[in-house]
N, C-alpha and C positions, 0 to 999 in steps of 0.2 A: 723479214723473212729471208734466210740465207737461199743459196740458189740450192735446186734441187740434186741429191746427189747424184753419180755417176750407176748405170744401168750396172747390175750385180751379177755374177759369173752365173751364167744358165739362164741369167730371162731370157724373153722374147720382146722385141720391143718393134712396137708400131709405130712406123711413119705413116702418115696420114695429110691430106688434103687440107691445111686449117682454114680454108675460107668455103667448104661441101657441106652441106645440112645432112646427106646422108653420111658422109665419113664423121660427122656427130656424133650424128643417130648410132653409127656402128662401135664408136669408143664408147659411150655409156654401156650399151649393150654389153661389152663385152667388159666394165667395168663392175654389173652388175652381177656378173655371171663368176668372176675373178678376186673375190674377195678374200681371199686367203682365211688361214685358222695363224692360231699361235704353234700350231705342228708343222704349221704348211706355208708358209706365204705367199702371199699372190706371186703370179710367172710373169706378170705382163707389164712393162712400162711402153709410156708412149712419147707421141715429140710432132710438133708439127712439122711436115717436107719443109715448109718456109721459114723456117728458127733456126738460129745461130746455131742450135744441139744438135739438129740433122746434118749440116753441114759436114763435119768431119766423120760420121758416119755411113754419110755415103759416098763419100773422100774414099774410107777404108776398103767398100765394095766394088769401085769405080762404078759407081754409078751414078750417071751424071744426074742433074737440078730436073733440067727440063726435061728430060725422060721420065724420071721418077713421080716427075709432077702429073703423067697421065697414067698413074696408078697409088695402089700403098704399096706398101716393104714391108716386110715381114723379116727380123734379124735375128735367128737364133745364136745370140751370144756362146751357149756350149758348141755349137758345132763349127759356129762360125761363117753359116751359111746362111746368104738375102734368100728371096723368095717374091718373088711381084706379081702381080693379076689375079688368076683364077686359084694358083697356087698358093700366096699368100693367106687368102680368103679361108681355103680350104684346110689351110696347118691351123689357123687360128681357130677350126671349127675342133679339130683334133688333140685342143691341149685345152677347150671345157669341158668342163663337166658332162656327165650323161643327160640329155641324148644326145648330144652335139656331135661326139666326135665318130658316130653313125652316120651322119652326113659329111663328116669330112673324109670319110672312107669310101664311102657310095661316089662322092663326087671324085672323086683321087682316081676310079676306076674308068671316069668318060674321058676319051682323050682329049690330050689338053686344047688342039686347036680347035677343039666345038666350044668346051669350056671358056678357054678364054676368047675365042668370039662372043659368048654370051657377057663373057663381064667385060669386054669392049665394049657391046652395045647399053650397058647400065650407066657405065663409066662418062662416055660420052654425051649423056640425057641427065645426067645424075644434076647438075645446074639447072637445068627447066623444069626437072621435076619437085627435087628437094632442096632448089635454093642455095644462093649462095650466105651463110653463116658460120659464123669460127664459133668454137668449141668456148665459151666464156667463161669466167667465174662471178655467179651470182654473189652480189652484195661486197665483192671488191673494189669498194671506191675510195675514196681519199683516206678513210679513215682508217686503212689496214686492212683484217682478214674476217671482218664481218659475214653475216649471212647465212640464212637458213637451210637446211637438204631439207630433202622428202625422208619421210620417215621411214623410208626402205633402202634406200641407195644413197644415201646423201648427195642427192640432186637437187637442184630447185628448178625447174623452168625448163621451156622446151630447149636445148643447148647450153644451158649451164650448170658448171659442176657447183657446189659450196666449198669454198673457199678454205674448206677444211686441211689437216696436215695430213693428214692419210690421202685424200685425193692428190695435192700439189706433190709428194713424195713419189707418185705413180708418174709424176711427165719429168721427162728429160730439160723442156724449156719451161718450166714452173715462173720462172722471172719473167721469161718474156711474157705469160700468162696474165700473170697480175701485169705488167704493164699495161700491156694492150686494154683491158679489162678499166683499168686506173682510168684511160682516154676514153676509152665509151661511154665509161658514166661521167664524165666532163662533158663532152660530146651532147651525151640526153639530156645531163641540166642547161646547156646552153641552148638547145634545140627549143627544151621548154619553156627557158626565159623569152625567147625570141618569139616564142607563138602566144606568151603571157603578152608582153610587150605590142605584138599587132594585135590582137584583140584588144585590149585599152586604146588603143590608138583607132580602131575602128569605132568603137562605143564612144569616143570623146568626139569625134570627128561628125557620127550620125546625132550626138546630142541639140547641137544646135538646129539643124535640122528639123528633128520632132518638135522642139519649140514653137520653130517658125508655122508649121503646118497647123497649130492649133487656131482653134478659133478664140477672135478675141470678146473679153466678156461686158457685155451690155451695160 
């Protein structure tokens, strides 16, 4: 899989939190909603704040790692303009579909320091509540680009996308995607060798045992 191309003049592209269950929850979301036509293509790529592809992106904006990292970014490539916290949240309601972009207008009119206190206080919680999980690709394991979607979204699983070319073509860090993805499912089969492995070891170990405990026959 070559790496994924460079973000196209006029997207929008989301930096995002890759290790948040809700900034997940939030790219599916907006995955599902963003699927473009053959008139229209989707507007939206995305990129984890932690990948190599955020890097110089928010090099461009100066904006630094560890600030960024207590929000998303919002980058509209046509204008050339970031966007972070309640603001980012609120553009991205404004470029789906109807009814969305109703509330990114509704919200655009509270002023921003209630708003973005409000999504300071989610931001901050966002780990105790929805967990810390990266954004995966289902059925990317050693073998390449395996793996089923849901027959709506080409999802599989709570957090993961299918390993599909339409999905990978949407992130900026597509490589690092399947990497990381590549080590998780290493990770699980080794996790599960280990817990195969002490269980035989506990069932060998209690054998003798049960023997000794029987009675012996007349």
């Amino acid at each position: 899989m070559s790496a994924a191309a460079p973000s196209p003049a006029g997207a929008l592209v989301v930096l995002f939190d890759g290790v948040c269950g809700l900034c997940a929850l939030v790219v599916r979301f907006v995955l599902r909603r963003d699927a473009g036509t053959s008139a229209s293509p989707p507007r939206f790529r995305f990129a984890a704040l932690q990948s190599r592809a955020a890097a110089p992106l928010l090099a461009r904006h100066a904006i630094a790692p560890e600030e960024a990292a207590k929000s998303f970014v919002l980058m509209d490539e046509a204008s050339g303009k970031a966007y972070r916290r309640s603001e980012a949240a609120l553009r991205i309601a404004l470029a789906l579909p109807a009814p969305w972009p109703l509330l990114g207008r509704a919200g655009l009119c509270v002023p921003r320091a209630l708003r973005d206190a409000v999504y300071d206080c989610v931001a901050a919680r966002r780990y105790a509540v929805f967990g810390r999980r990266s954004l995966g690709l289902g059925g990317a394991g050693e073998g390449g680009e395996g793996g089923g979607g849901g027959a709506d979204d080409g999802n599989d699983g709570a957090g993961c996308l299918a390993p599909t070319r339409a999905n990978l073509a949407r992130f900026l860090d597509a490589e690092e995607m399947l990497e990381r993805s590549r080590a998780d499912a290493r990770a699980a089969r080794e996790r599960r060798a280990a817990a195969r492995a002490a269980a035989a070891a506990r069932a060998a170990a209690a054998a003798p045992a049960a023997e000794g405990g029987r009675p012996k026959a007349e």
